[in-house]
C-alpha positions in Angstrom: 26.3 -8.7 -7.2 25.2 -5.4 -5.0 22.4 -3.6 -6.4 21.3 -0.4 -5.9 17.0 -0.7 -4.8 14.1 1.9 -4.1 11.0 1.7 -2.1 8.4 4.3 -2.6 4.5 4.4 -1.9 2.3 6.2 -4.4 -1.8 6.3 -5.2 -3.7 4.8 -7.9 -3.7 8.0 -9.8 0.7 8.3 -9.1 0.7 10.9 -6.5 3.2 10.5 -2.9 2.6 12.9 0.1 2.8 16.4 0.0 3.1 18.9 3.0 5.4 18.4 5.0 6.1 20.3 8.2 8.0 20.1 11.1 5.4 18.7 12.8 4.5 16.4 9.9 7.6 15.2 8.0 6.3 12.8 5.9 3.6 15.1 4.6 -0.4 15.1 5.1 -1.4 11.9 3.2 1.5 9.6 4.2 -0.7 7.5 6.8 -3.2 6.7 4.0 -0.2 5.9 1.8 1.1 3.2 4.2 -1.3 1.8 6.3 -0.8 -1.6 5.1 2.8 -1.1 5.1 2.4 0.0 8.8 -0.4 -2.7 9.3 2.5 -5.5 8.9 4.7 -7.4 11.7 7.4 -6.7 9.9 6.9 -2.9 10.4 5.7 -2.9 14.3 9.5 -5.3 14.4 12.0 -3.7 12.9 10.8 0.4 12.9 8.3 0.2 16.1 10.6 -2.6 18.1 7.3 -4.8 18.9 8.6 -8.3 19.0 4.7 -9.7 20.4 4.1 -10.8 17.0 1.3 -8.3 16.3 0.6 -6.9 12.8 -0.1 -8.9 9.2 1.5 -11.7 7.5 0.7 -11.7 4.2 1.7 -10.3 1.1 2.4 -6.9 2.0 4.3 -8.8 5.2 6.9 -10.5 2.7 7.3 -7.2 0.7 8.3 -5.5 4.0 10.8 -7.6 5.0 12.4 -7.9 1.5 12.6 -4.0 2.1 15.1 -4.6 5.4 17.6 -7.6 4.0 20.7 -7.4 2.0 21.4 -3.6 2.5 24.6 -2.6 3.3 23.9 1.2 3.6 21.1 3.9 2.5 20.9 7.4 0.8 18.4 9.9 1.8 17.5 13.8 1.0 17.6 16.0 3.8 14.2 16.1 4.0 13.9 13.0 5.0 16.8 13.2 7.5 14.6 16.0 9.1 17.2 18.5 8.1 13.7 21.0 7.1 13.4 21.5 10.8 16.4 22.7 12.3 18.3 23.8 9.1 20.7 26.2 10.8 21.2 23.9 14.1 24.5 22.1 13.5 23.2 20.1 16.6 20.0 19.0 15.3 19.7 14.9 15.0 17.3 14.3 12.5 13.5 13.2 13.5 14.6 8.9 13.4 14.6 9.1 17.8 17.9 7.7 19.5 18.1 4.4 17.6 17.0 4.8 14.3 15.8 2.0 12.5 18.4 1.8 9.6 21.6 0.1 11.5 23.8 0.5 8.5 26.1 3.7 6.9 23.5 6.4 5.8 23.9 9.4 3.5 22.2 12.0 3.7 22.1 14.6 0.7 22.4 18.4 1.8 23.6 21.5 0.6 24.2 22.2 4.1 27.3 19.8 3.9 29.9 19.4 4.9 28.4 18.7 8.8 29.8 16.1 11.2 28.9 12.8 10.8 26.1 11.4 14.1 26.7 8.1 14.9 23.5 6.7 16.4 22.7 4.1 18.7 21.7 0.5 16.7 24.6 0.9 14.2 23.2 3.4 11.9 25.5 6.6 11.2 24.3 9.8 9.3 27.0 11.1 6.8 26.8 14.5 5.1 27.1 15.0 1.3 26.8 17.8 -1.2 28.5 15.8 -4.3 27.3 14.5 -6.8 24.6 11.5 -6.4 27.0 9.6 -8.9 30.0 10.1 -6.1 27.5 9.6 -2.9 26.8 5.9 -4.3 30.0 5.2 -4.9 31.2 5.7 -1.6 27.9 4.5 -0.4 28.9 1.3 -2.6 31.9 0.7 -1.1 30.5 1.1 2.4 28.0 -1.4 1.2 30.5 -4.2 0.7 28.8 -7.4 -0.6 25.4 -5.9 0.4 23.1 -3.7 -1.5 22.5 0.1 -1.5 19.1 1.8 -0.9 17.7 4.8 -1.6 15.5 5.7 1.2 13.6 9.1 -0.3 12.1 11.3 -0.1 10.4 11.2 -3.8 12.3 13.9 -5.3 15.8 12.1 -4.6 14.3 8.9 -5.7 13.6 10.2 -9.3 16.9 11.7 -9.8 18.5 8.5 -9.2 16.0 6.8 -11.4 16.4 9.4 -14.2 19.9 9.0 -14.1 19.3 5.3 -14.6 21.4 4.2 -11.4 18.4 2.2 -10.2 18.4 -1.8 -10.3 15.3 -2.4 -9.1 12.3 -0.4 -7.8 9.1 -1.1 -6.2 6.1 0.8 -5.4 3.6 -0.3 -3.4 0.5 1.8 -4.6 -2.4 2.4 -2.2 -6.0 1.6 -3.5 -6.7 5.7 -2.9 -7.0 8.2 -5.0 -5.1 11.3 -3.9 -5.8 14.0 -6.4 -2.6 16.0 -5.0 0.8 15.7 -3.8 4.0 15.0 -5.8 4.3 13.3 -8.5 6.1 10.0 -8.9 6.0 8.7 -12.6 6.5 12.2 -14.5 9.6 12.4 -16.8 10.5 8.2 -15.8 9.0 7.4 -19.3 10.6 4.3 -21.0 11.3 2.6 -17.7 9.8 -0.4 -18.7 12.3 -0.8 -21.3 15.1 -1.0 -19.2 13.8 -3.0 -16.5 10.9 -5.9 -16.4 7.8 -5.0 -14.7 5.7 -7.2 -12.4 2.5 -6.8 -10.2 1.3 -8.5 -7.4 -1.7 -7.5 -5.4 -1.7 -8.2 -1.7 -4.5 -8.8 0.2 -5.2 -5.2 1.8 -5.7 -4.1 -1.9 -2.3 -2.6 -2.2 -0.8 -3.2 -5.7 2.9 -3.8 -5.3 4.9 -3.1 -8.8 8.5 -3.7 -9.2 10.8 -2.7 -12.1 13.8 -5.2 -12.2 17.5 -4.4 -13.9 
């Protein structure tokens, strides 16, 4: 049965990135975040298009590729479109290049909406919402098919799908750091170990990777 999944990165004391810019979407600490995510062949495949079999194969490896199969189409904030850098240019594309690396149906949550849908090279097509998150995985459901749905970020979407308990499974890979700034992942998400079994594994870069399962 399709089920609706989350990927986010955090520290060992529960912070993500903070400060994003135009210049620097994914905030100041996001490279120390995901360097063993960005380490792995799965990564320099499927986002960097490096098919010479460079990168690493372990742990952290099989967690990557887990993130790509079975998903039938994404939800995003704006943010994480790139909406925060051309807000008022109808035009603007979104910071993903020419050929994003999504392939699939992808809503993005805006109040800027309604916009016109971008269909991209490699499959993937940006939709514009400002509904309810309840209605945007619906029709993201149904777009889905037999495949899953994934909630691509940033943070702050992330946690209102997981507070609205819409979430069947989560994982977090948390980076052996300590951050001491930034958003905050696990605030108001308490009790989520009740409704969903928890397991760790820890990959060989030190990474923990947690998972919270329907």
């Amino acid at each position: 049965m399709p089920r609706v999944r989350i990927d986010l990165f955090a520290s060992l004391d529960g912070y993500t990135s903070t400060g994003q810019t135009p210049e620097n979407p994914m905030g100041e600490d996001w490279g120390r975040l995901t360097a063993a995510y960005a380490a792995t062949r799965t990564f320099h495949e499927r986002v960097l298009g490096d098919t010479s079999g460079v990168g690493t194969t372990g742990v952290d490896d099989s967690y990557a590729a887990a993130h790509f199969e079975g998903v039938g189409a994404e939800i995003l904030g704006a943010a994480m479109f790139g909406l925060h850098t051309f807000p008022d240019d109808p035009h603007w594309r979104g910071w993903w290049g020419d050929q994003p690396p999504f392939g699939i149906p992808v809503y993005v949550l805006t109040h800027t909406a309604p916009r016109p849908s971008i269909p991209m090279q490699g499959g993937t097509t940006f939709h514009f919402r400002n509904t309810a998150i309840e209605d945007v995985l619906a029709e993201a459901t149904v777009a889905a098919g037999r495949s899953d749905v994934r909630v691509g970020g940033g943070v702050s979407t992330a946690r209102d799908f997981l507070r609205a308990g819409l979430v069947d499974d989560l994982h977090v890979m948390i980076a052996p750091i300590l951050l001491g700034r930034g958003n905050r992942l696990w605030d108001s998400l308490d009790g989520l170990e009740l409704t969903h079994q928890v397991s760790t594994e820890v990959a060989e870069s030190g990474t923990t990777h947690v998972t919270f399962t329907r």
